[in-house]
C-alpha positions in Angstrom: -2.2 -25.5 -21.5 -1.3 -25.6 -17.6 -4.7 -27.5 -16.3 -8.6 -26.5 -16.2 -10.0 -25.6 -13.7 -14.2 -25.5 -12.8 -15.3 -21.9 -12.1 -18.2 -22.2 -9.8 -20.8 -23.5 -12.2 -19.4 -21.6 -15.2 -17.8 -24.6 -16.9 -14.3 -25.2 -17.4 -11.6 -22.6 -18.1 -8.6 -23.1 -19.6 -5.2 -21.3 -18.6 -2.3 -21.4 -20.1 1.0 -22.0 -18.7 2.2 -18.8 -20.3 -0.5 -16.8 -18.1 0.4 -18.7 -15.0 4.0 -17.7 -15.9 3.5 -14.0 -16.3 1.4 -13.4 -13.2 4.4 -15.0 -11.3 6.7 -13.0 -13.2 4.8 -9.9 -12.3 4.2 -10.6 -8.6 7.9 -11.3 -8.4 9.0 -8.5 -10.1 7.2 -6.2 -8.1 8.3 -7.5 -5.0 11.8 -7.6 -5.9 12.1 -4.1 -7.3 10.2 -2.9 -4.0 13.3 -4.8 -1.8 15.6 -3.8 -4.3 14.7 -0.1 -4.2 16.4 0.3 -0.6 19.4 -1.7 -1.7 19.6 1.1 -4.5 19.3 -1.4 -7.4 18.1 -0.9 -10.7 15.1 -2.8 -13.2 18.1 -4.3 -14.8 18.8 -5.9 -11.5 15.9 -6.8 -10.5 15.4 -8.7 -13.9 19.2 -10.4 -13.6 18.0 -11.9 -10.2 14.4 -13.3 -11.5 15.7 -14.7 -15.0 18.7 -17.0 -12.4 15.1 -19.2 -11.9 13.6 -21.1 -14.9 9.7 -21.0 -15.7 9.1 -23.8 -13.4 10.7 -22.3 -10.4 9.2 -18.9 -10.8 5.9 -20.3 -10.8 6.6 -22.7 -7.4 8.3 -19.6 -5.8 5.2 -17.8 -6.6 2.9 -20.2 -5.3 5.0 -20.9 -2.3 5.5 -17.1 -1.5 2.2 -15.0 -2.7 -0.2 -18.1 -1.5 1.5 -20.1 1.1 1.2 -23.1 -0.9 -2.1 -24.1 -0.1 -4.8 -23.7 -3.3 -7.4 -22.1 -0.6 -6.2 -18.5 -0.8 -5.8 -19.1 -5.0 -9.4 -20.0 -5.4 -10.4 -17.3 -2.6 -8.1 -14.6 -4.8 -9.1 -15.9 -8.3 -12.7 -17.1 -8.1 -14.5 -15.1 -5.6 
């Protein structure tokens, strides 16, 4: 389990590090293909590039990149 976190009066939820993992994965993926796509590269690529990063790294690089680093936008995308 990555942390718990308290959903506006709906208790405590749980999330797992392998969820937390997977949306990074996802959101880098995506946006790797789509700059890959003009470079002409292929999935296989893509993947090569993002697997170069452990876990840990994805997840910073996701947090860094897709939210600025600030927990504000996470709570405005997540819990809203």
């Amino acid at each position: 389990m990555l942390g718990r976190v308290n959903t506006a009066g709906n208790g405590v939820s749980s999330i797992s590090y392998a969820d937390v993992l997977a949306d990074a994965d996802g959101w880098h993926l995506a946006q790797g293909f789509q700059q890959g796509y003009t470079m002409g590269w292929k999935l296989s690529d893509t993947l090569r590039v993002l697997f170069q990063e452990d876990g840990n790294e994805r997840i910073c690089r996701f947090y860094r990149e897709r939210f600025g680093g600030s927990p504000q936008p996470i709570i405005d995308a997540y819990w809203s």
